[in-house]
Backbone as a chain_set.jsonl record, in Angstrom:
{"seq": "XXXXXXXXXXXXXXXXXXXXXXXXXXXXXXXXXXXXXXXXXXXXXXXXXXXXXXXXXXXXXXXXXXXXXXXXXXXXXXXXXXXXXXXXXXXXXXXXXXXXXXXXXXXXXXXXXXXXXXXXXXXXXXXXXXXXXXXXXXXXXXXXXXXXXXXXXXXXXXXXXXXXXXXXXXXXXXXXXXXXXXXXXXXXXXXXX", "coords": {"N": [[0.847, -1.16, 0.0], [0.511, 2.106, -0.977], [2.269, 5.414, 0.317], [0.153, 7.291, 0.059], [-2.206, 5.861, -0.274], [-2.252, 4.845, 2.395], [-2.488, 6.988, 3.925], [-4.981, 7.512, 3.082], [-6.51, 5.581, 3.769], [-6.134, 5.773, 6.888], [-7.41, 8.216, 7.185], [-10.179, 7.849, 6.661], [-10.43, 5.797, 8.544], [-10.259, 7.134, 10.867], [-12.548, 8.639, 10.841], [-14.387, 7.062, 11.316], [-17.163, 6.228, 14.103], [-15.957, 5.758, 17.486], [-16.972, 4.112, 19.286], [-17.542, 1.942, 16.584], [-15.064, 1.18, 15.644], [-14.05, 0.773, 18.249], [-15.707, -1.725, 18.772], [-14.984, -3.245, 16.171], [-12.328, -4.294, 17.099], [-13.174, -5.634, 19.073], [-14.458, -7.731, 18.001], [-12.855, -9.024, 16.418], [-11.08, -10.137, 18.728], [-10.017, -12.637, 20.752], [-9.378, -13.001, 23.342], [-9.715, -11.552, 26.464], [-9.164, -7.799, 26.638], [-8.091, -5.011, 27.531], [-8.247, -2.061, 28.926], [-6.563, 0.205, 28.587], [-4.714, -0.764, 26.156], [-6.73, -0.775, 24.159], [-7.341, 1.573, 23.749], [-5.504, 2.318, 22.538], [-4.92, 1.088, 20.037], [-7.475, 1.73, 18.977], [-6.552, 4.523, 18.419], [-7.203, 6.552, 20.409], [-7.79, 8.335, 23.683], [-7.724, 7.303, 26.713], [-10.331, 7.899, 28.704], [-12.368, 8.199, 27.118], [-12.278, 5.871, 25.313], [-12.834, 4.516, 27.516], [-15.708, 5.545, 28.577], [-17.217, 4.681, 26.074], [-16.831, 2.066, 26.147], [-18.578, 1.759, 28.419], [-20.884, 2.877, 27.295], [-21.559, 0.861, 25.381], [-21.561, -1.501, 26.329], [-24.446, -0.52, 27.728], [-25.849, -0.545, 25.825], [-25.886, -3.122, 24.587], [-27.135, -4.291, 25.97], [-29.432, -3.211, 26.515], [-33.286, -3.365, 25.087], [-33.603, -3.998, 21.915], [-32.942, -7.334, 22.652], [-29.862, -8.588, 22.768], [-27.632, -11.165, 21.2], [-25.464, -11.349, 22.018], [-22.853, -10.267, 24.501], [-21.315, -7.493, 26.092], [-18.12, -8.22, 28.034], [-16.678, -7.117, 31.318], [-13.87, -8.334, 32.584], [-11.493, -10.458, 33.754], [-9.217, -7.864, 33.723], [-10.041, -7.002, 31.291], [-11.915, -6.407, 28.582], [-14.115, -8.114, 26.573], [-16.431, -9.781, 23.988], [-19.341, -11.932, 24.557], [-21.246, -14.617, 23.925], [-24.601, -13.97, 24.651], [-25.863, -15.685, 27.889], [-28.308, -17.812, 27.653], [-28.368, -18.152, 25.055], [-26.518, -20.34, 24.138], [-27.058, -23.044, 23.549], [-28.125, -22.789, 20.588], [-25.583, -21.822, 19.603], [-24.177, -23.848, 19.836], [-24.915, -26.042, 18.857], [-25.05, -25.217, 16.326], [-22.339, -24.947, 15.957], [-21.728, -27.904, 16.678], [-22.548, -29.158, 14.289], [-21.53, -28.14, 12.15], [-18.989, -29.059, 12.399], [-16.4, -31.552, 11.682], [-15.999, -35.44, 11.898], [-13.67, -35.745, 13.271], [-10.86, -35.4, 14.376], [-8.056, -33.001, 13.518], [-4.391, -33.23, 13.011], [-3.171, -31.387, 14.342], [-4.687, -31.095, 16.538], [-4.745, -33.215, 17.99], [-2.565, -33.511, 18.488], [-2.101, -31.184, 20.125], [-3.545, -32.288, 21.997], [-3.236, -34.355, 23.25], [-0.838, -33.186, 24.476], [-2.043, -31.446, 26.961], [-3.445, -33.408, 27.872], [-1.356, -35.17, 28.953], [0.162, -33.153, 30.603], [-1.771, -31.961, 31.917], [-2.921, -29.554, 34.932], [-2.744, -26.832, 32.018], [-1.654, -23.924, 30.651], [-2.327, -22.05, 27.962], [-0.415, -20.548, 26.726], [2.141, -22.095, 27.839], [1.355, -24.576, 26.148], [1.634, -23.904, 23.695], [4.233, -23.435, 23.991], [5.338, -25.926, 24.102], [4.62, -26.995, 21.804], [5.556, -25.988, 19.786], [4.242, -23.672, 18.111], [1.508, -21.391, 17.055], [-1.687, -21.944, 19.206], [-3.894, -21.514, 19.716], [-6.498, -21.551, 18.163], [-6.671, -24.203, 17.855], [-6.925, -24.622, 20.22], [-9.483, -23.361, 20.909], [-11.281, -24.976, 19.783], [-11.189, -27.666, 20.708], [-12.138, -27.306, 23.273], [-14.539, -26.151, 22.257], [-15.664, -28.76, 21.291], [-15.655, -29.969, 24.025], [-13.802, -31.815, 25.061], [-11.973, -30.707, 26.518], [-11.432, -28.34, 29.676], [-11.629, -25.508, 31.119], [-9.492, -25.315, 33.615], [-8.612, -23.477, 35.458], [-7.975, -20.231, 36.441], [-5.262, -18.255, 36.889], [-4.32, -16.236, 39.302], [-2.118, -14.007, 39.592], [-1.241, -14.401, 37.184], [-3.306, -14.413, 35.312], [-3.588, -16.16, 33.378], [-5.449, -18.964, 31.357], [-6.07, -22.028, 32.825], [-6.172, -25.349, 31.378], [-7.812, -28.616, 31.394], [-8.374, -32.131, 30.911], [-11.551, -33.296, 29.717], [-14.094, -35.657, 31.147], [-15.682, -36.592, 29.201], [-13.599, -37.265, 26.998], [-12.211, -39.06, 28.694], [-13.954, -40.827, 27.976], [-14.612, -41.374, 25.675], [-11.55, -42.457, 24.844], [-12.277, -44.573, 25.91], [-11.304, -45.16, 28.405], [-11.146, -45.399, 32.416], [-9.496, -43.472, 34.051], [-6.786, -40.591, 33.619], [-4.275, -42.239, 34.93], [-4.663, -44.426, 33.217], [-3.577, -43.822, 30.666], [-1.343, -44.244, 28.092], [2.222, -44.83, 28.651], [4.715, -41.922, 28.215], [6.708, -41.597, 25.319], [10.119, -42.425, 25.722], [11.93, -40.947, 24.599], [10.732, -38.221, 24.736], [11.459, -34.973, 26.746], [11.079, -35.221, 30.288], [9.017, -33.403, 33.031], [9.649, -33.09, 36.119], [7.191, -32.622, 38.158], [5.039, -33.089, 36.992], [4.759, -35.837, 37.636], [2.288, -36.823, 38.68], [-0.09, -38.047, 37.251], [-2.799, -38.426, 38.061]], "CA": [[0.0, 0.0, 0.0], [1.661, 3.404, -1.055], [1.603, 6.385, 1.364], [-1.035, 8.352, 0.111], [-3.332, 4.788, 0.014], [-2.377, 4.517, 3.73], [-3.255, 8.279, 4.375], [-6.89, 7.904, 3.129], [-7.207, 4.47, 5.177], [-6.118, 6.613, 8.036], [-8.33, 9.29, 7.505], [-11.358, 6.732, 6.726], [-10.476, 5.086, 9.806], [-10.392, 8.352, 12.275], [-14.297, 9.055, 10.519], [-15.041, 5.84, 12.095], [-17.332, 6.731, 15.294], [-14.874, 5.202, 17.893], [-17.809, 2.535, 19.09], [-17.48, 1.364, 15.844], [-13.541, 1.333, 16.122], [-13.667, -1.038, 19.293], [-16.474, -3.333, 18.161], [-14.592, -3.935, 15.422], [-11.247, -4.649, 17.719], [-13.322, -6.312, 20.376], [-15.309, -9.207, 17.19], [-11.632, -9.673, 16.489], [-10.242, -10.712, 19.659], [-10.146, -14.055, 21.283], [-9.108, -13.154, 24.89], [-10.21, -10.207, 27.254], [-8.069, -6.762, 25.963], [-7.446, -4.336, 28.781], [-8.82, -0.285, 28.141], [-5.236, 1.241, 27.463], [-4.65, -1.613, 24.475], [-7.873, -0.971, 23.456], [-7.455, 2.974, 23.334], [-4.215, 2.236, 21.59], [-5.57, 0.028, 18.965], [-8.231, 2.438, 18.069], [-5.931, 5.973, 18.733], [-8.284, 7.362, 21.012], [-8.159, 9.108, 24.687], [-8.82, 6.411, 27.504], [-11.469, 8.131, 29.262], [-12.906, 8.321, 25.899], [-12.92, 4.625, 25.539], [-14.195, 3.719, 28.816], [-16.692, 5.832, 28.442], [-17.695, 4.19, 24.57], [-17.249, 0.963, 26.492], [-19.94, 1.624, 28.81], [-22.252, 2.579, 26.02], [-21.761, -0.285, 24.552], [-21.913, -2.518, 26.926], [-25.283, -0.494, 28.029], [-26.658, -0.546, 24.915], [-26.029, -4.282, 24.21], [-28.163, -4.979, 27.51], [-31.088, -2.381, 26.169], [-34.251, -4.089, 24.748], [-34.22, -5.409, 21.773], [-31.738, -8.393, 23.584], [-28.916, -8.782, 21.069], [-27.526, -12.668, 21.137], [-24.106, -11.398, 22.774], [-23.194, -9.209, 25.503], [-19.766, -7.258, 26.194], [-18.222, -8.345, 29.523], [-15.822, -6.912, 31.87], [-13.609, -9.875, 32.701], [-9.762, -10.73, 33.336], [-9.227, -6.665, 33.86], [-10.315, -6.449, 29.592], [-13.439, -6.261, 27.812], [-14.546, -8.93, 25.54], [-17.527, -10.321, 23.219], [-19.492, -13.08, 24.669], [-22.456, -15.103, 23.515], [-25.592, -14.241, 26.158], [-26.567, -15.989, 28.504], [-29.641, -18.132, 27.117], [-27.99, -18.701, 23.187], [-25.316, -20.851, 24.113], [-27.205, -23.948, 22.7], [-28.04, -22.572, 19.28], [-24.319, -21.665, 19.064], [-23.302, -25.234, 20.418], [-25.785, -26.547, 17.639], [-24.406, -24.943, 15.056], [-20.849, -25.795, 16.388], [-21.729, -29.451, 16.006], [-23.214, -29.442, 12.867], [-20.575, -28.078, 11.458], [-17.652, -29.674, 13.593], [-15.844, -32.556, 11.182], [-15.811, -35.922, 12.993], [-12.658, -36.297, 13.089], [-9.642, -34.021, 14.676], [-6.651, -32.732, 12.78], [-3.394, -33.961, 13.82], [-2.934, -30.269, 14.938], [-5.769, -30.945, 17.201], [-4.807, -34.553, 18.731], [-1.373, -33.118, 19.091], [-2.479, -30.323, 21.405], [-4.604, -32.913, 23.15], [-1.873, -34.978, 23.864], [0.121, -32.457, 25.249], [-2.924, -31.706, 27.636], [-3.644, -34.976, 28.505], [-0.062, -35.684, 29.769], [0.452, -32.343, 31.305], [-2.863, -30.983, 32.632], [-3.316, -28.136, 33.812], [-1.176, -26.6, 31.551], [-1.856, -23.188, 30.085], [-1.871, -22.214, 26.651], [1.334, -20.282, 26.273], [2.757, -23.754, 27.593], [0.709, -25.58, 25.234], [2.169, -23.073, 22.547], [5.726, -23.36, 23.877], [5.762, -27.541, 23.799], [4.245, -27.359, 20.474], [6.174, -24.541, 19.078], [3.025, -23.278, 16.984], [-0.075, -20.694, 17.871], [-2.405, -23.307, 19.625], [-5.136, -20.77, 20.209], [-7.646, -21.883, 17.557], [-6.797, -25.387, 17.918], [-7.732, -25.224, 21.695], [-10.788, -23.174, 20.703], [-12.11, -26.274, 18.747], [-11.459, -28.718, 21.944], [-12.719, -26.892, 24.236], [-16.308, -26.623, 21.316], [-15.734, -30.54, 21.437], [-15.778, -30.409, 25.381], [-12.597, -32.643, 25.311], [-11.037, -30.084, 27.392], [-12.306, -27.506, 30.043], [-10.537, -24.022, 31.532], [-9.483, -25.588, 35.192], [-8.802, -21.947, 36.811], [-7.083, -18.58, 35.776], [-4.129, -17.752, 37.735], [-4.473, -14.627, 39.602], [-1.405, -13.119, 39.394], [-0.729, -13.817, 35.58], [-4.866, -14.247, 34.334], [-3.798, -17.19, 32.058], [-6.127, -19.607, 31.978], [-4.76, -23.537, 32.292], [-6.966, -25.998, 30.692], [-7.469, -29.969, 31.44], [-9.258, -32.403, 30.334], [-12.689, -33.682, 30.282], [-14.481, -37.146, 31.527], [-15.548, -37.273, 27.731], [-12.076, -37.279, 26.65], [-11.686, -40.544, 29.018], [-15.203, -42.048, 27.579], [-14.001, -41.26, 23.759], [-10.596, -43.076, 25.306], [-12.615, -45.837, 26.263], [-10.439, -45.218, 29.693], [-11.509, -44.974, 33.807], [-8.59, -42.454, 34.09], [-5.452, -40.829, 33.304], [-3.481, -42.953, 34.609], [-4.408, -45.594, 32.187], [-2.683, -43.492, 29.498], [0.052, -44.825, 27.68], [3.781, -43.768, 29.157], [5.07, -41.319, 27.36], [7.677, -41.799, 25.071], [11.609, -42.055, 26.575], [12.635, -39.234, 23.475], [10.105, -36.858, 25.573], [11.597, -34.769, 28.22], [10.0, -35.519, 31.703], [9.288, -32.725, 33.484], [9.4, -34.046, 37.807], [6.381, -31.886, 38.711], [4.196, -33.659, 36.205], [5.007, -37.167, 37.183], [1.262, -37.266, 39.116], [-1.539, -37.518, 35.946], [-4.319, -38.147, 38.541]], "C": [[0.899, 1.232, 0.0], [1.283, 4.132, 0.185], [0.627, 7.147, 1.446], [-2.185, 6.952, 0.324], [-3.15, 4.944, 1.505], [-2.902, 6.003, 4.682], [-4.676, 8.512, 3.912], [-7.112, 6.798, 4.057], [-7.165, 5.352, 6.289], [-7.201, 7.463, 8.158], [-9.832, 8.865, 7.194], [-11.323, 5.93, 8.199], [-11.035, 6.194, 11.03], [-11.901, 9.003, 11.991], [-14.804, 8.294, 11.04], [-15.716, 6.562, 13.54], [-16.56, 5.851, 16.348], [-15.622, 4.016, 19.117], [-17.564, 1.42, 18.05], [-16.085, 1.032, 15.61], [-13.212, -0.054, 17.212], [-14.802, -2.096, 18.991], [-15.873, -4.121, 17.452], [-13.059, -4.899, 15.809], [-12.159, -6.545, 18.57], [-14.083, -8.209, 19.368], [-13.716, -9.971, 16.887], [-10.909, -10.471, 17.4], [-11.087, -11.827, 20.121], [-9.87, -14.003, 22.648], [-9.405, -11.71, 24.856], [-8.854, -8.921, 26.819], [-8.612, -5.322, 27.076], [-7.549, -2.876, 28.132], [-7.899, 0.317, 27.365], [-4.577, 0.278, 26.327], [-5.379, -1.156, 23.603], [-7.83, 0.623, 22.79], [-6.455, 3.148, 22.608], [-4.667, 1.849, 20.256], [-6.794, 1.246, 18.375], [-8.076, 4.138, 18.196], [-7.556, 6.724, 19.316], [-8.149, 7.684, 22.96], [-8.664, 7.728, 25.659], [-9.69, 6.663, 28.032], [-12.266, 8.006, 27.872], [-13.966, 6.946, 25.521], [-13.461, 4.363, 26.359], [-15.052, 4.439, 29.126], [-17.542, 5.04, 27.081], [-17.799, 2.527, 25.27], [-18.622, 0.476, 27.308], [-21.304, 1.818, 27.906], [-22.517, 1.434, 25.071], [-22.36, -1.549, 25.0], [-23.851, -2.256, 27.3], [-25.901, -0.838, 26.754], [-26.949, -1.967, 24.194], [-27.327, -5.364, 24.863], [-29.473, -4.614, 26.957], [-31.691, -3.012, 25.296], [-33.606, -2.89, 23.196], [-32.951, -6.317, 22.612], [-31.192, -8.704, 22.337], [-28.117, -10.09, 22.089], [-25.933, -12.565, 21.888], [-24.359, -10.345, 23.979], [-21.27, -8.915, 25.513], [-19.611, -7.329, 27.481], [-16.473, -7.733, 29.937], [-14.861, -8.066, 32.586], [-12.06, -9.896, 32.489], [-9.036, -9.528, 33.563], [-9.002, -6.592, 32.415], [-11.444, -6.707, 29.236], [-13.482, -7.467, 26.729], [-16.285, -9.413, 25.199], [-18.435, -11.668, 23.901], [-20.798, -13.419, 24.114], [-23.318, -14.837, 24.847], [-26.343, -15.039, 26.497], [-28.086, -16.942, 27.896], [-29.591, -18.515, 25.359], [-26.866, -19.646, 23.08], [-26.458, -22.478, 23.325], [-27.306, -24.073, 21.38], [-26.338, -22.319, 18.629], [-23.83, -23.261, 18.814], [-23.592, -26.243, 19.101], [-24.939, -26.624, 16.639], [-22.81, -25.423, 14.609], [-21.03, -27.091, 15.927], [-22.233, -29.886, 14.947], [-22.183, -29.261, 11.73], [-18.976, -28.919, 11.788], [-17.503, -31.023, 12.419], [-15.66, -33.473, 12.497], [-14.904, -36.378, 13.961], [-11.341, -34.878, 13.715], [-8.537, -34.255, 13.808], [-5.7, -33.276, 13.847], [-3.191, -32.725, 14.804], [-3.623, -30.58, 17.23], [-5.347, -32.082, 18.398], [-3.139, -34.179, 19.454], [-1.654, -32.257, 20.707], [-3.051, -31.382, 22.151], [-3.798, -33.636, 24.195], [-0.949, -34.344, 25.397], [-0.686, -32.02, 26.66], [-3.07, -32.338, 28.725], [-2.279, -35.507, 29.973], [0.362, -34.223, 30.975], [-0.041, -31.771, 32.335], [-2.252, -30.659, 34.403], [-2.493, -27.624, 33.454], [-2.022, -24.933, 30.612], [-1.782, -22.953, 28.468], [-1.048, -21.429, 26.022], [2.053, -21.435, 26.896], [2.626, -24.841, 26.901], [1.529, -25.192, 23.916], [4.081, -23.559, 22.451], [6.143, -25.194, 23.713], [5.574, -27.419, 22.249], [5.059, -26.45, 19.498], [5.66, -23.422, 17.682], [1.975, -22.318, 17.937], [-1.353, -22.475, 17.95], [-3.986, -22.384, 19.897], [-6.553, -21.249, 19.098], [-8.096, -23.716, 17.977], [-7.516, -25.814, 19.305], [-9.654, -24.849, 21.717], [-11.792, -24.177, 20.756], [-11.986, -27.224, 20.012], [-12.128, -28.038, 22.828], [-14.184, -26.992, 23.696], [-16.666, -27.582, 21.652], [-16.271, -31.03, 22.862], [-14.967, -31.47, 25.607], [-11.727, -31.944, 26.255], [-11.904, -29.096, 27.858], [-11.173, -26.571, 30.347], [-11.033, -24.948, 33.127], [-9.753, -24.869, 35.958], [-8.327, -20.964, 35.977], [-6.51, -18.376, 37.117], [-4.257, -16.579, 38.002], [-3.603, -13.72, 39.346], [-1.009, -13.273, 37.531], [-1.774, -13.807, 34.998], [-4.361, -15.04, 33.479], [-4.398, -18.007, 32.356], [-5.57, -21.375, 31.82], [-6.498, -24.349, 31.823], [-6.485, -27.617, 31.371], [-8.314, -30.92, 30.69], [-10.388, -32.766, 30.754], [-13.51, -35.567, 30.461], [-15.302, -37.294, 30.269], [-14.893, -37.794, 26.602], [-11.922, -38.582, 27.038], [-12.901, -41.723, 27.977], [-14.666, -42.19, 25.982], [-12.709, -42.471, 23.9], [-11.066, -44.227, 25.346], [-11.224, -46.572, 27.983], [-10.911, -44.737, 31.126], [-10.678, -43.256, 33.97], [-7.612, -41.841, 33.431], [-4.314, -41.12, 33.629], [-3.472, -43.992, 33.716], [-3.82, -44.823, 30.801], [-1.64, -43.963, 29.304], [1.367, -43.901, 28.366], [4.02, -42.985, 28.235], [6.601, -42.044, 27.138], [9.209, -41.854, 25.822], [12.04, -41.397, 25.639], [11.883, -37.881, 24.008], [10.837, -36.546, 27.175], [10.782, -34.728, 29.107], [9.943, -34.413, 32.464], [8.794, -33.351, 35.271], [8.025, -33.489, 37.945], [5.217, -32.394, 38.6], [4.572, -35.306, 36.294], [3.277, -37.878, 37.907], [0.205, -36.881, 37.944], [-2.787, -37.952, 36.252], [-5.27, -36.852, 38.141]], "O": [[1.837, 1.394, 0.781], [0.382, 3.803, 0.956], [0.174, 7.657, 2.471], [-3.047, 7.137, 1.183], [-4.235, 5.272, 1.984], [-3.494, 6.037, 5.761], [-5.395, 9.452, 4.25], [-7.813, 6.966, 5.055], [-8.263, 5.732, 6.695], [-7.899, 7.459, 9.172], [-10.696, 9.67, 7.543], [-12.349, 5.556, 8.766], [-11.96, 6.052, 11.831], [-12.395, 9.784, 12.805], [-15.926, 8.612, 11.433], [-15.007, 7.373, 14.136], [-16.536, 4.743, 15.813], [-14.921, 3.206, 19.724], [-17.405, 0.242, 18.373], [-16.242, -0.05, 15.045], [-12.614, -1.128, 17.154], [-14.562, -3.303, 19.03], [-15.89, -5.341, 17.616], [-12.676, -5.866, 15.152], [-11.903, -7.749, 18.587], [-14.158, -9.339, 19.849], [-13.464, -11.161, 17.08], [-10.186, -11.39, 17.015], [-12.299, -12.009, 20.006], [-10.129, -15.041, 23.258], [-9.413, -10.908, 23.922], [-7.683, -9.289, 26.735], [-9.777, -4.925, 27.041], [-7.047, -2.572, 27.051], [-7.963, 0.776, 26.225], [-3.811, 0.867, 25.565], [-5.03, -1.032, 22.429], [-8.179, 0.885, 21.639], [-6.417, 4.182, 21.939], [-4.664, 2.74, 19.407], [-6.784, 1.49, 17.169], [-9.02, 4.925, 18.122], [-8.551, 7.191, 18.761], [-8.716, 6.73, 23.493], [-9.742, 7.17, 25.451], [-10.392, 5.658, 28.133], [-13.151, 7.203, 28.167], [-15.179, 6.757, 25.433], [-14.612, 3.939, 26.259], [-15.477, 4.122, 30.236], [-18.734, 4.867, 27.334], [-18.751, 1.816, 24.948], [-19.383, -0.478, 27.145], [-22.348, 1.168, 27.849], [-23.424, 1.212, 24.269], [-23.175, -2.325, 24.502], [-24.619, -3.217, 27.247], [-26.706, -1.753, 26.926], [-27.896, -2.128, 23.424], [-27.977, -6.37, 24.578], [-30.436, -5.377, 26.886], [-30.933, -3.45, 24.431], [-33.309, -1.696, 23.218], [-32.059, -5.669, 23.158], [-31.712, -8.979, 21.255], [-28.014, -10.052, 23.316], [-25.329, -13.573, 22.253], [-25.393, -9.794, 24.355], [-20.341, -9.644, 25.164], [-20.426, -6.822, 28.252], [-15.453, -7.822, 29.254], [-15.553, -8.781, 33.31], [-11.457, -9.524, 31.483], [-7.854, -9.851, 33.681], [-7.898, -6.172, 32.068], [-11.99, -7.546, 29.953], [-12.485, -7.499, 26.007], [-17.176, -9.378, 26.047], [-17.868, -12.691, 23.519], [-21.515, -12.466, 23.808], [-22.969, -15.297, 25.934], [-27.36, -15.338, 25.871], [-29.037, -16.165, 27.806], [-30.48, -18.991, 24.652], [-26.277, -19.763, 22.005], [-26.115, -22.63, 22.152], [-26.838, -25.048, 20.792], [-25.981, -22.575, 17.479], [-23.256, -23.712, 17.823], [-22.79, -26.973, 18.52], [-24.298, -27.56, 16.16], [-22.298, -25.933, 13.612], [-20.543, -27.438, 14.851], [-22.332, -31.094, 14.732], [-22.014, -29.954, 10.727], [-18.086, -29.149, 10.969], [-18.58, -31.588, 12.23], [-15.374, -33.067, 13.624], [-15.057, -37.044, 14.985], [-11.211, -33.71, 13.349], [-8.123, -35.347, 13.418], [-5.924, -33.632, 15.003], [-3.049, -32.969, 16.002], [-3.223, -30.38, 18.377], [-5.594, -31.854, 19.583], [-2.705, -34.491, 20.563], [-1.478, -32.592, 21.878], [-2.906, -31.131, 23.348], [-3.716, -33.567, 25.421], [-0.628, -34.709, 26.528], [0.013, -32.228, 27.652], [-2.944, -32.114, 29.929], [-2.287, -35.908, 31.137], [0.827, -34.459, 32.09], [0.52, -31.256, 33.303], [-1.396, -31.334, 34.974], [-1.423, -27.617, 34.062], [-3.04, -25.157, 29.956], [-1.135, -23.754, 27.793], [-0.895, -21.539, 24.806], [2.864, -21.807, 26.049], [3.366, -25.824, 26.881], [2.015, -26.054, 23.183], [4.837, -23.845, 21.523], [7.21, -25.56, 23.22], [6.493, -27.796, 21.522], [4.859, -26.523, 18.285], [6.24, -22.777, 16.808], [1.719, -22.453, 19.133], [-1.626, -23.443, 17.24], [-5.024, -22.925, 20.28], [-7.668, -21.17, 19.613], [-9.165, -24.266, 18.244], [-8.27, -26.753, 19.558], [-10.616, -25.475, 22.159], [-12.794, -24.272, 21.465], [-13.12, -27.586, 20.325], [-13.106, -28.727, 23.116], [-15.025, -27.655, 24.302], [-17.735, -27.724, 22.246], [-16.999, -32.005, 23.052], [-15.405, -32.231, 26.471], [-10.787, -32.546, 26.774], [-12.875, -28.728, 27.196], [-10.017, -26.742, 29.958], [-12.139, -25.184, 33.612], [-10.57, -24.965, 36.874], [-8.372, -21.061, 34.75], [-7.113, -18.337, 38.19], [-4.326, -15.747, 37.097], [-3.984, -12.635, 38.907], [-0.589, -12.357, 36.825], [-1.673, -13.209, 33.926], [-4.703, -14.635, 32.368], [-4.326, -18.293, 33.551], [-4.858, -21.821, 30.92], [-7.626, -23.881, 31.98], [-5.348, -27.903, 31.747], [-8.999, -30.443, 29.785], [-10.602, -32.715, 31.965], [-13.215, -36.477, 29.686], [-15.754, -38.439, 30.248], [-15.29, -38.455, 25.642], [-11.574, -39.407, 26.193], [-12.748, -42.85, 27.508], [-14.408, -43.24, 25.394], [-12.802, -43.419, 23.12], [-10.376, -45.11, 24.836], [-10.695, -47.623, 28.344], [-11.123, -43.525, 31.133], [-11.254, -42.168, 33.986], [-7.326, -42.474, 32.415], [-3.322, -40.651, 33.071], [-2.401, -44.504, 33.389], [-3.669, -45.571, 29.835], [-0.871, -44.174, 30.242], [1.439, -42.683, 28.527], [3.488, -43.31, 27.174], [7.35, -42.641, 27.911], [9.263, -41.004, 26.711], [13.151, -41.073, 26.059], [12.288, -36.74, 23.789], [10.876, -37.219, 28.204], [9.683, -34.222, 28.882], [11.102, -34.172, 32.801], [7.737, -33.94, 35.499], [7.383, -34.51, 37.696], [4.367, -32.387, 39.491], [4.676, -35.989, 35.275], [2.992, -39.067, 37.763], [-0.239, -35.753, 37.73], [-3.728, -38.014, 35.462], [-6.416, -36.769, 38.582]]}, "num_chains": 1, "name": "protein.A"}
């Protein structure tokens, strides 16, 4: 894009009303995003934003009932489905959902499985790939749940779920196979109750 193309985007962008600015940040994101990101991301004044956030959020609440809601959460704002639509989503999720996982998918699970709970910048750093969609999709599956969120860092660790063992056709995880002897062991993780 030359410079004058990137000086009309710019100046098409800053016409944007700056609601429309973080909606469009906030449909993008996948984890909670924190006011002064958010006022960064759409050059704008933080009182500014957290004022545009509260209108948003009020106005998402105000009759007619719109199928999401924006929540305060994690100390960042994000998109969620409301309250009362989570089955039509779930629906649609499984309708579309292949029956079958990518290796991507069985990989991450793996890593999971043997580790739980294990966050997903640790999931990221075993695998040495973005794991964030891939966990998306297990977590859809309900093969994996969010255990807790760590207070002092807000990441959330993930483990798995007692459909995971039934799919397994396994009581527990200890009946999982050993792991390989070419995988490093980490001591901490030698209990996979």
């Amino acid at each position: 894009m030359s410079e004058s193309e990137q000086l009309v985007a710019a100046n098409e962008l800053a016409q944007l009303p700056v609601r429309a600015r973080l909606e469009a940040v906030l449909i993008a994101a996948d984890h909670p995003i924190d006011t002064i990101s958010l006022a960064a991301a759409v050059e704008t004044p933080v009182p500014e934003v957290a004022q545009a956030l509260d209108e948003l959020r009020a106005d998402y609440d105000a009759p007619p009932v719109r199928g999401f809601e924006l929540r305060q959460i994690a100390g960042g704002w994000q998109l969620y489905v409301r309250a009362g639509c989570e089955q039509v989503v779930r629906r649609m999720i499984e309708e579309q959902t292949p029956p079958r996982l990518s290796q991507a998918a069985l990989e991450t699970l793996s890593v999971i499985a043997y580790k739980q709970p294990i966050s997903r910048g640790q999931i990221a750093s075993i695998r040495a790939v973005n794991v964030d969609s891939v966990v998306r999709t297990l977590l859809a599956r309900g093969l994996i749940a969010e255990a807790y969120v760590d207070e002092q860092t807000q990441a959330t660790f993930f483990e798995t779920t007692d459909l995971l063992l039934s799919h397994l056709g396994i009581d527990s995880l200890a009946d999982l196979p050993p792991i390989s002897d070419l995988l490093p062991e980490d001591p901490e993780d030698d209990d996979l109750s």
